[in-house]
LUMKE-615950 format. One record per residue (C-alpha): x, y, z. Coordinates in steps of 0.25 Angstrom, whole numbers, plus 2048, in hexadecimal, padded with zeros to 3 digits. Each point is the difference from the previous one (the first is absolute). Last residue first. Layout:
BEGIN
XYZ ...
//
This chain:
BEGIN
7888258FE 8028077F2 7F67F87FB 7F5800809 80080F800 8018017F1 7F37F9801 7FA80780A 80280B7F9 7F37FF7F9 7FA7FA7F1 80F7FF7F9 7FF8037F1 8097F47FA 80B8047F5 8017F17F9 80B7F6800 7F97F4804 80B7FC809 80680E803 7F5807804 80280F7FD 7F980A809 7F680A7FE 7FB80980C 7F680B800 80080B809 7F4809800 7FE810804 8108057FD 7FF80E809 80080C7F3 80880C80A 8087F6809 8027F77F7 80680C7F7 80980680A 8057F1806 8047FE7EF 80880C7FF 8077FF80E 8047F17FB 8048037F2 80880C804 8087F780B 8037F57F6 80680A7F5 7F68037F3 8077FF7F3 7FF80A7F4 80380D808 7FD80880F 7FB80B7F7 7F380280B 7F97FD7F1 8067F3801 7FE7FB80E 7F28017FE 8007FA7F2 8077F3805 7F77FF80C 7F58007F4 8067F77F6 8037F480A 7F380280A 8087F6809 80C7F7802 8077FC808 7FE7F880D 80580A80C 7F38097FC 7F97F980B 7F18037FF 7F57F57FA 80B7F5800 80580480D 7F4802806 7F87F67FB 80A7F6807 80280680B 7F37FC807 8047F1800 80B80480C 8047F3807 8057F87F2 80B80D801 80180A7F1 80A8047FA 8097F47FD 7F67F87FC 7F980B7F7 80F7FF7FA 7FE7F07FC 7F38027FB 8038097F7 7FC80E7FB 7FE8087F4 7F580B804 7F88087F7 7F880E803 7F58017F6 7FE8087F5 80C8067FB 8087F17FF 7F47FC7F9 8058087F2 7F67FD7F7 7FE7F57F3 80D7FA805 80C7FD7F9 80280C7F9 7FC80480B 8027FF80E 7FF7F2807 80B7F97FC 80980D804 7FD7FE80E 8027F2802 80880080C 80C7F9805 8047F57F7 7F77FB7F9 8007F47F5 80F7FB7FF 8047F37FA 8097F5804 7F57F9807 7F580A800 80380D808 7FE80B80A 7F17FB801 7F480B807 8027FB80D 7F580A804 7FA80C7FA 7F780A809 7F68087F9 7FD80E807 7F48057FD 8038107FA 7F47FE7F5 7F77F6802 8047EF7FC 7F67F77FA 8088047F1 80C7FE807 7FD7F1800 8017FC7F1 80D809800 8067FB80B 7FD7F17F9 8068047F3 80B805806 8037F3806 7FE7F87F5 8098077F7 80C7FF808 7FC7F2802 8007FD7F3 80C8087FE 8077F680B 7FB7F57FA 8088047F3 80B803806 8037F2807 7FA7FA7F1 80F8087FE 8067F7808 7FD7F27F8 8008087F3 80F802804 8017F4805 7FD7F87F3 8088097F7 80D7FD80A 7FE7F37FC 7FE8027F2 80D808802 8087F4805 7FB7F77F6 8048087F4 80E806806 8027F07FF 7FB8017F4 80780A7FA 80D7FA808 7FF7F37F8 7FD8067F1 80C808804 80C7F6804 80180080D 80A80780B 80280E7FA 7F18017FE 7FC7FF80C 80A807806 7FE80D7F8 7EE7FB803 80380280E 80980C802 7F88087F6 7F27FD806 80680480C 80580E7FD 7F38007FB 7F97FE80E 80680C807 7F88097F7 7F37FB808 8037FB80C 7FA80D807 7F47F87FA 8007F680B 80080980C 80B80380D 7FE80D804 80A80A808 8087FF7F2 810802802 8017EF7FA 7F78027F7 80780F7FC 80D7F77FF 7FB7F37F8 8008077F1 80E8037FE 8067F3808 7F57FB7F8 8038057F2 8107FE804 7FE7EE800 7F68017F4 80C8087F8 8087F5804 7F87F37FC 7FF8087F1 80E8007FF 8017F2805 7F87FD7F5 8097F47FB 8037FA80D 810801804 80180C809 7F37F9808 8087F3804 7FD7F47FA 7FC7F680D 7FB80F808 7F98027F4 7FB7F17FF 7FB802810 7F880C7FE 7F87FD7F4 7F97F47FE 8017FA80C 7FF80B808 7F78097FA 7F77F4800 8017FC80D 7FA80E804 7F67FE7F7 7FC7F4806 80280580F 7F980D7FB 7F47F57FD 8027F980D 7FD80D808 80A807808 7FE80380F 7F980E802 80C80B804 801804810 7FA80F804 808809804 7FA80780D 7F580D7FF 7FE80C7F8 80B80A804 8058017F3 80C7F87FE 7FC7F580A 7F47FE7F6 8077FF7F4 7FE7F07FF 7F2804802 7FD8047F3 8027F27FE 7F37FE808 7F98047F1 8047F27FC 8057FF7F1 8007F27FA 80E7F87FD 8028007F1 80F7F9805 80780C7F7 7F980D803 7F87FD80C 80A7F9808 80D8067FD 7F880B803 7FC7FD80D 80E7FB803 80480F7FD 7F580580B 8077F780A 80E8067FE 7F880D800 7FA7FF80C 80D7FC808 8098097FB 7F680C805 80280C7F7 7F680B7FB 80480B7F7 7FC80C803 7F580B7FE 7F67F5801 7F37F97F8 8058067F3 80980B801 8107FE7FB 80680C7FE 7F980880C 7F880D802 7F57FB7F7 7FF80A7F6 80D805801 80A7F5804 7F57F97F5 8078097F4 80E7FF804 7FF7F2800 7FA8007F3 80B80A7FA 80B7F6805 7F87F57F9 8018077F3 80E805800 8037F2804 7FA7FD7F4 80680A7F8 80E7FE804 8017F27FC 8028017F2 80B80A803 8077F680C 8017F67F4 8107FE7FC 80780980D 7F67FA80B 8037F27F7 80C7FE807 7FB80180F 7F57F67FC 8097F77F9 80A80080E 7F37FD809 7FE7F37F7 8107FC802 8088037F4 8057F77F5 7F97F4803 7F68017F5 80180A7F4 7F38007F8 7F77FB80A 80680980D 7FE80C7F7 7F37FD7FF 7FF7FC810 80280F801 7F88067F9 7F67F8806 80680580E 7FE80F7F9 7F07FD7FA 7FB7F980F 80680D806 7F88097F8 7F27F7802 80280080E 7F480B801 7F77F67F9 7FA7FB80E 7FA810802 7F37FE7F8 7F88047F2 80680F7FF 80F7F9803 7FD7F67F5 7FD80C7F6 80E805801 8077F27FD 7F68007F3 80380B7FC 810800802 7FF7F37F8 7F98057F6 80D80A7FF 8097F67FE 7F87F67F6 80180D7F8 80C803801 8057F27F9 80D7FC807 7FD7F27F9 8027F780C 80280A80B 7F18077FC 7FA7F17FE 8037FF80E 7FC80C804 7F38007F7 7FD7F0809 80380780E 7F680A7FD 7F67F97FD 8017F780C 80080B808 7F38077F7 7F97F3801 8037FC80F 7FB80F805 7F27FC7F9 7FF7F2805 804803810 7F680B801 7F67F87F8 7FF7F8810 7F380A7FF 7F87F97F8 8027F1807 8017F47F7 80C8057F8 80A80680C 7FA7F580A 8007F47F7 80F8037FC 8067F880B 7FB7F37F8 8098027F4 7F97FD7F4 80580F7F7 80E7FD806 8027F37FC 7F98047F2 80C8097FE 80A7F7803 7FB7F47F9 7FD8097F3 80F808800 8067F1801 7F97FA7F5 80380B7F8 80E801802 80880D7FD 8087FE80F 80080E804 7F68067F8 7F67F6801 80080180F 7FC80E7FF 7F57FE7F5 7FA7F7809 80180780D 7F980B7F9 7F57F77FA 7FD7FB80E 7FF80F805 7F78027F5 7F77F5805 7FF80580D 7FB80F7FA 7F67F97F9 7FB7F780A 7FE80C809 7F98077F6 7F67F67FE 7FD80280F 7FD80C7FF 7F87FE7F3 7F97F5807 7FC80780E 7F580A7FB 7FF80D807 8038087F4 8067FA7F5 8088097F7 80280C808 8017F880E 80C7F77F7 80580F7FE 7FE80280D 8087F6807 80B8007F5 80280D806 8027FE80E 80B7F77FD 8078097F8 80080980B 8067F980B 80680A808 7FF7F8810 80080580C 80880180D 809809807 7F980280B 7FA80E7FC 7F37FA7FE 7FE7F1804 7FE7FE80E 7F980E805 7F88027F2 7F97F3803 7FB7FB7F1 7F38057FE 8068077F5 8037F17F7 8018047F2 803810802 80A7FE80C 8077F17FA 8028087F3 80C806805 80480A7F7 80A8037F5 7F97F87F5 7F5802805 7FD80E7FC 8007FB7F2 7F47F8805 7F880A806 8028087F3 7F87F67F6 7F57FE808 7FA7F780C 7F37FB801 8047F1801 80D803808 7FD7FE80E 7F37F77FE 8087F77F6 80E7FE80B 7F67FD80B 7FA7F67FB 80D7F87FB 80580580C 7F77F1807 7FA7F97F4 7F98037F5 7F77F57FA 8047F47F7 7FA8007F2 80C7FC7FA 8067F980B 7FA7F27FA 8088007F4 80C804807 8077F37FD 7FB7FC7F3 80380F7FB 80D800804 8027F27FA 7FB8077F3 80880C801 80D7F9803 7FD7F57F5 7FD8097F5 80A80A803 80A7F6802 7FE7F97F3 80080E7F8 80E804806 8067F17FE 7FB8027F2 80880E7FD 80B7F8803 8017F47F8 7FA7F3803 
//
């Protein structure tokens, strides 16, 4: 098969697995920031979007957010590509999940293709170039970044670093200008889609680097290439540096630190990470599932709690696990990896992730999809070794059997996601039904309202934005006062001998946020306190206002597990019985 034919294969066969896996995640509904994300920005023009490019969105997309622990802190996030395929997928499909979601899918499978034509580069081999890029396009950790709308933040940074990579390459292998100058673009407009791509300079100077070493092995230590090629390239690296310089410059002013996100500083406990990279190991290699606990793994680094021990391994990593083993790791260690015929290929796998592991490794979360431009330096390692140890009709279908393995649990975790968006769905349906019994300024109480499915999220916190339009007909949260509370925290508040506190608290303590959303917000607004509303605003605001429109009727909706449905509870007797 000749080249262009490899190319049209993949296409056919990426897209169509893609579309066998996600088949049933089409239709699936919003979940968790995915709401939040189309209420913030469906109503939004031209200009506010310019602005957020040198702006934290996190004040405008999420303004409840408490003022007194996120502004001024250091933290925040300038996404702004992000927000914008947002609303042009609400500009061309409104409020219905499929277009989102086909989005995704496309976005996934151009990354594949990326990967593809990267590897075909460097080892000119079709069947090589196909195996590698459908390993990345099946690979289990990517359920969460394709299933779930919002994990696109991984997905649209990937494609413009993996685009870059691929003109720089070309650039040094024909010194064409133009391949240069995309390059630049496409380095530049990963930094606008999410901060990982910010090693993408120093990623291009050790490739540089293990160039030199290729053509001229032996005759200088790696460091000594480095230091030699300062003189030979540091023009071409200039700009991107430049770049990066100017970015960090840029978020020291808007943000008030150079990295932002969820800290003004990079977080460090040995002991985290060292279980937070096993985790990985797991996910992106073994096809182990994600459990949301991982988060916990970070727990000692954020005041949240003890470590908390990894889940034993399940048979099926054991298999794959055996298979990377027997297939791959002991013959190399039999051959030596300087003699294998892709070597070259094995290397520049080998720098991709000690390039694209550090802001992991830094990160205060642990999460599937923060896998995601780790995973092609994989794809290269694997299949290079593959390849160098077996003739290639027998590592094609090697590669063959272990991606429709990885096919099959991919579908498996994102069937997670598409429970969770049923269940997304349901439950705002069910809030909706019953708000219509519901008179104005009642407060409507919330409870154990699911954080996630399996290895899918569905809440998390509160689900303001669901119930605002576009998503809802009407804004709810400016009609009634709305509570999100669980079981577990009215333990905690309230003792088994006082059964009058508990219409109390739920009916009056303004401790459990949050309340009258739009209207606190324009309160504090028009005093010129800003976008987000601090802790003790919210809580004065919120005590006025009950005080001058008393709540008449309490109502209580609370999630039941087994028969995973919102229940309205008839008294307060049974919350009551259940908390004691």
């Amino acid at each position: 098969m000749g080249k262009k034919s490899w190319v049209i294969l993949f296409v056919i066969v990426s897209l169509a697995t893609l579309a066998l896996i996600h088949k049933d995640n089409f239709n699936t509904y919003f979940i968790r920031d995915d709401t939040v994300l189309i209420h913030g920005l469906y109503d939004k023009g031209p200009r506010f979007f310019a602005q957020l490019f040198v702006n934290d969105y996190v004040k405008y997309i999420w303004p409840w957010g408490p003022q007194d622990v996120w502004d001024g802190k250091g933290k925040g996030f300038i996404r702004p590509l992000l927000m914008i395929s947002f609303r042009l997928d609400h500009l061309l499909y409104g409020t219905h999940p499929l277009g989102y979601h086909v989005t995704n899918v496309l976005l996934h499978f151009i990354n594949g293709l990326l990967v593809f034509l990267i590897v075909r580069f460097f080892t000119r081999e079709g069947p090589l170039s196909f195996a590698a890029g459908l390993l990345f396009t099946v690979n289990p950790a990517h359920s969460e970044a394709v299933a779930w709308l919002s994990g696109r933040s991984e997905s649209v940074a990937a494609i413009f670093y993996l685009a870059s990579f691929y003109f720089f390459i070309r650039y040094r292998d024909g010194r064409r200008r133009t391949y240069y100058l995309l390059s630049l673009v496409f380095f530049l407009l990963s930094l606008f889609a999410k901060e990982t791509p910010a090693v993408f300079p120093f990623l291009l100077v050790a490739y540089d680097a293990l160039q030199s070493y290729w053509q001229r092995p032996n005759a200088a230590p790696l460091l000594g290439y480095v230091r030699e090629n300062i003189r030979k390239y540091a023009y071409s690296w200039a700009p991107y540096f430049g770049i990066l310089a100017g970015w960090f410059l840029m978020r020291k002013i808007t943000l008030g630190a150079f990295i932002g996100a969820y800290g003004g500083h990079m977080q460090v406990n040995l002991k985290a990470k060292l279980l937070a990279m096993l985790s990985c190991v797991r996910h992106a290699l073994l096809a182990s599932p994600f459990n949301h606990l991982d988060t916990e793994q970070y727990a000692n680094v954020m005041g949240l709690g003890a470590l908390q021990p990894q889940e034993p391994l399940h048979r099926f990593e054991i298999g794959i696990g055996g298979f990377y083993v027997a297939l791959l790791l002991l013959p190399v260690l039999f051959v030596g990896a300087r003699q294998l015929r892709y070597g070259r290929l094995l290397a520049v796998g080998a720098l991709w992730l000690c390039f694209t592991y550090p802001p992991v490794f830094f990160n205060l979360y642990i999460a599937a999809f923060y896998l995601y431009l780790i995973i092609p330096g994989l794809c290269f390692i694997v299949t290079a070794c593959l390849f160098s140890l077996y003739g290639k009709k027998v590592a094609l279908a090697i590669s063959l059997v272990l991606c429709l393995a990885y096919a099959g649990y991919q579908h498996q975790y994102t069937a997670d996601w598409v429970h969770g968006g049923r269940l997304s769905r349901q439950i705002i349906q069910a809030i909706t039904e019953h708000a219509e019994n519901f008179a104005e300024d009642d407060t409507v109480v919330l409870m154990d309202l699911p954080t996630n499915y399996k290895t899918a999220w569905v809440f998390e916190a509160f689900p303001e934005a669901a119930l605002r339009k576009p998503l809802a007909s009407s804004h709810l949260t400016d009609r009634f006062y709305i509570k999100v509370v669980s079981t577990e925290t009215l333990r905690r508040m309230i003792t088994p001998e006082a059964k009058d506190q508990i219409k109390m608290v739920l009916m009056e303590n303004t401790d459990i946020p949050l309340l009258k959303f739009e209207e606190v917000r324009g309160l504090v607004k028009q005093e010129g306190k800003g976008l987000m509303v601090s802790v003790k605003d919210l809580q004065e605001k919120i005590t006025a206002m009950k005080q001058q429109r008393p709540s008449r009727n309490l109502h209580i909706l609370r999630w039941d597990a087994k028969s995973e449905r919102l229940i309205k509870l008839a008294s307060l007797d049974e919350i009551f019985n259940e908390i004691t």
